[in-house]
C-alpha positions in Angstrom: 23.1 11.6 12.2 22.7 10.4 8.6 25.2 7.7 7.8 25.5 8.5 4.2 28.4 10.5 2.2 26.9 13.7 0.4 30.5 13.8 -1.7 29.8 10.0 -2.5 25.8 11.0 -3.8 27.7 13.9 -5.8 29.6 11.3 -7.4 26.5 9.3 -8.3 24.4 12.0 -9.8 27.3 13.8 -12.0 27.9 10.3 -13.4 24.1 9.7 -14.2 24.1 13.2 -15.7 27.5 11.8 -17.8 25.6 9.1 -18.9 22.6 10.9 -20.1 25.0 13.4 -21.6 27.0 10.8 -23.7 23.8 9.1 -25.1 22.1 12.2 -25.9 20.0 12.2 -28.9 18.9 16.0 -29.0 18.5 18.7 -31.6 21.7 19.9 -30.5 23.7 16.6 -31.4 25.7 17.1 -35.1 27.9 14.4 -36.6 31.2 16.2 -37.4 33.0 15.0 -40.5 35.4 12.3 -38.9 31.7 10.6 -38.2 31.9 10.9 -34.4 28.6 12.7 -33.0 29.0 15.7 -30.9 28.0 18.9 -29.3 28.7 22.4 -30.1 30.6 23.6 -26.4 31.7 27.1 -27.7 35.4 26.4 -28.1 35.3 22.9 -28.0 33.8 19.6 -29.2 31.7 17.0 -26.6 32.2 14.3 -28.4 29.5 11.3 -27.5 28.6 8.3 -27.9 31.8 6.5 -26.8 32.9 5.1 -23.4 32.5 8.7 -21.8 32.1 12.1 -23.1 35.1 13.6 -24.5 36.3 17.2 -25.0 38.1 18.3 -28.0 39.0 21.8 -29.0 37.6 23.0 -32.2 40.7 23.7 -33.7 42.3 20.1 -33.4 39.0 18.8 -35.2 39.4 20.5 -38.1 43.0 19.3 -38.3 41.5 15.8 -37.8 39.2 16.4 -40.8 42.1 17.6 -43.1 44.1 14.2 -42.4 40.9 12.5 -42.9 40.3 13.8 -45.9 43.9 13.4 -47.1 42.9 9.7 -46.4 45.2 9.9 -43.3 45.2 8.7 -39.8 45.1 11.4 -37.1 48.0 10.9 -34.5 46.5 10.2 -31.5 49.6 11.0 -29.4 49.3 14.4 -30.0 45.4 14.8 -29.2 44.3 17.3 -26.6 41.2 15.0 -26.0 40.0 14.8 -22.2 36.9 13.0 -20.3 35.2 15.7 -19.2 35.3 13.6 -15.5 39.0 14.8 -15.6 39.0 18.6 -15.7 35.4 19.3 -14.4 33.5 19.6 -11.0 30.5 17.7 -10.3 28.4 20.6 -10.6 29.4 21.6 -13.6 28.6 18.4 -15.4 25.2 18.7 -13.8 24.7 22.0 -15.0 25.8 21.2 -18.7 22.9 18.5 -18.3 20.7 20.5 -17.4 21.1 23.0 -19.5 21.2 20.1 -22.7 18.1 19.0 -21.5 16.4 22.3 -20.7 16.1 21.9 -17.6 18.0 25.6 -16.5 
């Protein structure tokens, strides 16, 4: 009997994939106009290159770029931002990966 937790080696691999994810240097990657690199998710924003990937829905971004460009300061408080290790499964990281590194 293996003496090893699959869930645990789940864990391990959808946080390597987070890593590669948040440090990806692809043709896909865009800096926005806030200066914060990202990539296109349909309706949202992965926003990289910070502590852990973040997701941000399109709409509040380009609110963020009109304060910007008003010389203003977004209000954080009222951000819909979320790690993406809060709303999704494992697998589904690991298939976003894959897919951002054609690998699917």
């Amino acid at each position: 009997m293996s003496k090893h937790s699959y869930t645990s080696r789940l864990a391990e691999v959808a946080n390597s994939a987070i890593i590669d994810i948040n440090n990806y240097e692809g043709k896909k990657a865009v800096t926005l106009p806030t200066g914060e690199k990202a990539i296109d998710n349909d309706d949202a924003w992965l926003i990289i290159g910070g502590a852990e990937p973040i997701l941000r829905d399109k709409r509040e971004q380009r609110i963020r770029e009109a304060y910007k460009n008003e010389g203003k300061e977004y209000p954080e408080i009222e951000s819909s931002d979320y790690f993406i290790l809060d709303k999704w499964e494992y697998e589904e990281i690991c298939a976003f990966a894959d897919k951002l590194f054609g690998l699917s």
